[in-house]
Structures are given as structure tokens and as C-alpha cells.
VONU-639119 format. One record per residue (C-alpha): residue number from 1; residue in one letter; x, y, z negated. Coordinates in Angstrom, 3 decimals. Last residue first. Layout:
// residues N
resi / resn / xx / yy / zz
NUM / a / X / Y / Z .
...
// end
This chain:
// residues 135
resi / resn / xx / yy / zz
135 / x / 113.473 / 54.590 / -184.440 .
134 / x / 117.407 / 54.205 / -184.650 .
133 / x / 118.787 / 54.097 / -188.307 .
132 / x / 121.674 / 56.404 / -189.553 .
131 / x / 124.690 / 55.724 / -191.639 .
130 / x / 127.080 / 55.203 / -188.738 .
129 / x / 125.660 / 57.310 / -185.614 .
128 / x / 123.295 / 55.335 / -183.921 .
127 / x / 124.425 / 55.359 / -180.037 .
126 / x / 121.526 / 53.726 / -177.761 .
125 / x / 122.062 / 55.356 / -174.319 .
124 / x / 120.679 / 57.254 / -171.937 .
123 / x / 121.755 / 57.438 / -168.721 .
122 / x / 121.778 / 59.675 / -165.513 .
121 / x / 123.694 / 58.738 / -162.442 .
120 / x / 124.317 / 61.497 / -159.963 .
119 / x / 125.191 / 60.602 / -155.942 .
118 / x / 125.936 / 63.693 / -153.703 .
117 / x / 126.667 / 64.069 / -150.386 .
116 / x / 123.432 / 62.968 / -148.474 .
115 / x / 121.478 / 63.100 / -151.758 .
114 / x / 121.256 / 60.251 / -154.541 .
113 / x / 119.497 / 60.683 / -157.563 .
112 / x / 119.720 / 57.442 / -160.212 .
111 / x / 117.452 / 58.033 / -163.306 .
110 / x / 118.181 / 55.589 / -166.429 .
109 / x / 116.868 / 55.168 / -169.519 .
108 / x / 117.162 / 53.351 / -172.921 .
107 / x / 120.520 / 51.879 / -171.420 .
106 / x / 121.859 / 48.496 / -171.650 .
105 / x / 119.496 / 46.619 / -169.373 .
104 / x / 119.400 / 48.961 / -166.612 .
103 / x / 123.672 / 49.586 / -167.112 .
102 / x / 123.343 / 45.450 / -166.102 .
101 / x / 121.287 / 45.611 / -163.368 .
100 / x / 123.247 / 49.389 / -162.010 .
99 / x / 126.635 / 47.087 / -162.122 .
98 / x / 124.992 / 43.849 / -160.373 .
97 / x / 123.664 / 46.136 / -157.121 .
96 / x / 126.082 / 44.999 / -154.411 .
95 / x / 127.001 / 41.639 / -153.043 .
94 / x / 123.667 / 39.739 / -154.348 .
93 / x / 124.976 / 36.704 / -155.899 .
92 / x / 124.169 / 37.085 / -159.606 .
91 / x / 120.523 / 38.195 / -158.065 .
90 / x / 119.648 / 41.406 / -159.933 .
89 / x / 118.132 / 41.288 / -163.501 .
88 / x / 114.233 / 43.671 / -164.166 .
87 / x / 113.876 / 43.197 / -160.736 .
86 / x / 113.800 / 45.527 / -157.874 .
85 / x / 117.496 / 46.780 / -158.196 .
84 / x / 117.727 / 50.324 / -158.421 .
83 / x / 118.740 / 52.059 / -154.988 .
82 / x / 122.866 / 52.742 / -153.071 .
81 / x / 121.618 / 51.469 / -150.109 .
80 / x / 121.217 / 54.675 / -148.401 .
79 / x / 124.792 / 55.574 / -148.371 .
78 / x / 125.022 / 59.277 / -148.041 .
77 / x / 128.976 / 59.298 / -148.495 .
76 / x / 128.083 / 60.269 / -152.127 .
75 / x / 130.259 / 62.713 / -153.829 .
74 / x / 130.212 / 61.652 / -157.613 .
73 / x / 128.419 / 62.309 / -160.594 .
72 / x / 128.458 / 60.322 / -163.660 .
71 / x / 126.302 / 61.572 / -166.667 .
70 / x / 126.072 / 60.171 / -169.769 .
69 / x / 123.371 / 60.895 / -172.834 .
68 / x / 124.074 / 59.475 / -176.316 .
67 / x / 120.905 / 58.644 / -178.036 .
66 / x / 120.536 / 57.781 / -181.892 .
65 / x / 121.622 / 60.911 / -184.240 .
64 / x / 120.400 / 62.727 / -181.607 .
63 / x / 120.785 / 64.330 / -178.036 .
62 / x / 124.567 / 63.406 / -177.523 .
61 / x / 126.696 / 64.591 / -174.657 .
60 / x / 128.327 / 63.153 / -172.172 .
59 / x / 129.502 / 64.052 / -168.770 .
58 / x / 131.710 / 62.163 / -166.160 .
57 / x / 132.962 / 63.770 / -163.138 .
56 / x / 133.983 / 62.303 / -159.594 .
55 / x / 137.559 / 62.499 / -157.768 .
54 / x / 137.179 / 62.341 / -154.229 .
53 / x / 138.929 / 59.264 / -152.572 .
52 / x / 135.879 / 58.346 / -150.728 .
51 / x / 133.399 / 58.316 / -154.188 .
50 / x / 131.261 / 55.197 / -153.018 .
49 / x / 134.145 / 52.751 / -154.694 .
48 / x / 135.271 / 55.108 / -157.202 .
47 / x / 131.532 / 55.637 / -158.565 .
46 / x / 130.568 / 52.935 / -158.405 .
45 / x / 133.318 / 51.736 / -160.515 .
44 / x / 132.591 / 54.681 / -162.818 .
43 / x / 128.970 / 53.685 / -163.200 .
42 / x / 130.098 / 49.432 / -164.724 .
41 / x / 132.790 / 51.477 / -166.689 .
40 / x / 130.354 / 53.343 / -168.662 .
39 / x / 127.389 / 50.950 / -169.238 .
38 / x / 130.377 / 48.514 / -170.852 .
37 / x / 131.624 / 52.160 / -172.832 .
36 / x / 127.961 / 52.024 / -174.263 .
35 / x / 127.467 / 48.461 / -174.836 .
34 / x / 130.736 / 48.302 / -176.506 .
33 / x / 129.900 / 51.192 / -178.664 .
32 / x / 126.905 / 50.022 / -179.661 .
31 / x / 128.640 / 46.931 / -181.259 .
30 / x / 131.466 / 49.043 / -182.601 .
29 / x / 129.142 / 51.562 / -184.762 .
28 / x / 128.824 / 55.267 / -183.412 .
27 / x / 130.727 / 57.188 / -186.108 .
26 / x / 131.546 / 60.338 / -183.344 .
25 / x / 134.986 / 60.017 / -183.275 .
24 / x / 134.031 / 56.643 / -182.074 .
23 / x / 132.161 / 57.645 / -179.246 .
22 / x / 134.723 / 59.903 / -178.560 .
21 / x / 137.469 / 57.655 / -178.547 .
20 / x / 135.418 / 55.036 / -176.602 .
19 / x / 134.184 / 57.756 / -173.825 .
18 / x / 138.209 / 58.805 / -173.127 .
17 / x / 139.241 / 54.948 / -173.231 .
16 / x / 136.383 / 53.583 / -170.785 .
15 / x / 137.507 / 56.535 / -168.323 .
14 / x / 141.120 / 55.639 / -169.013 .
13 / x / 141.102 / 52.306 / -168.236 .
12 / x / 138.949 / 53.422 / -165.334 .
11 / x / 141.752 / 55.644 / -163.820 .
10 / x / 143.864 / 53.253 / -162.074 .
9 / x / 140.574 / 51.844 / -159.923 .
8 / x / 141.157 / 55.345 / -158.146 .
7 / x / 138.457 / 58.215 / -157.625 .
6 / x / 140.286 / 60.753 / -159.754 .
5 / x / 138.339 / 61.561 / -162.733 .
4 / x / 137.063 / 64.736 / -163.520 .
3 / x / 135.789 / 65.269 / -167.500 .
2 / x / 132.897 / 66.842 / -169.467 .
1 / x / 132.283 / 66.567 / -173.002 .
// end
């Protein structure tokens, strides 16, 4: 599934709503789902705030029974500070960096790849379809 967004704190209700559904549609049991749609909406808000009014596109697709993989792309305005945090949790207080902490701790993986006009989030995440066991 593949989807534009426009780059406005309006459309991340619908962004979390849109993966939800189809998480759901897919049997993927509540508590993962939460995790999932949390990972979600913590990218999309980067996404609007380093997006400069362009919209940016969400992807997602899943690669087993178990792993969910979501993509959120938007055009970068070549911000260099937009990196991993260090640590395994980022400082409650740092100004910048919480979201990507948090999506590090949800997801099974994560690649960030940021060009001068072009920021793409990779993630993959835990999604056991009902009546299925992760390994």
C-alpha cells in the first residue's frame, strides 16, 4: 500500500487511521498494532515538520506472517541534524530526536537515509498475523 499525505498536522489522524485499518484487515493483534501505528505517527510528524509544505508518501507492505515493512519518504530541506540518536533512549529533554528513540525501540529495524532533498525512513516492524507465532 502506498499513499501521499499532505504535509499538515491535519492529516496524521488519518495517516495513523489508513495504517490501523490495514493492519487490522490484515489480523495483526491489537497490542502490535498499537506499537505499529505508535512507530507510524511518531515518522509522519517528522515528516510534516521537515517536509516544507510538500506532501510526503507512506509505504507498507508485509514480508511475512511476522514483519510489516513501512516506508516514509519525504522531501528533506537537507537538514543535517536529522541522525539516529546515540543511545539506545534519547535524553527526554533533548529538543529533537525523541520520535526516531522511540520508533528505535519499537521496530525490529530501522535505516534512516537522508540526501540534500530527500529524507526516507525504513522500518520493520513486529506484526504477527492472528494465529501465527513470531520466531
Amino acid at each position: 500500500m502506498r499513499r501521499s499525505y499532505p504535509a499538515s498536522t491535519g492529516a496524521l489522524a488519518l495517516v495513523r487511521s489508513d495504517f490501523d485499518a490495514w493492519l487490522a484487515d490484515s489480523g495483526v493483534s491489537d497490542d502490535e498494532r498499537e506499537l505499529a501505528v505508535l512507530a507510524l505517527a511518531e515518522l509522519a510528524a517528522n515528516a510534516v515538520e521537515a517536509s516544507a509544505e510538500a506532501d510526503f508518501d507512506v509505504t507498507y507492505v508485509r514480508l511475512s506472517e511476522d514483519l510489516v515493512e513501512l516506508v516514509v519518504m519525504n522531501r528533506s530541506d537537507g537538514a543535517d541534524d536529522l541522525v539516529l540518536p546515540a543511545g539506545p533512549l534519547a535524553d527526554v529533554f533533548a529538543p529533537r530526536g525523541r520520535g526516531l528513540a522511540i520508533v528505535q525501540q519499537i521496530a525490529e529495524s530501522l535505516r534512516l537515509d537522508v540526501t540534500e532533498r530527500l529524507a526516507t525512513v525504513t522500518v520493520q516492524l513486529r506484526a504477527t498475523r492472528s494465529g501465527t507465532t513470531g520466531g
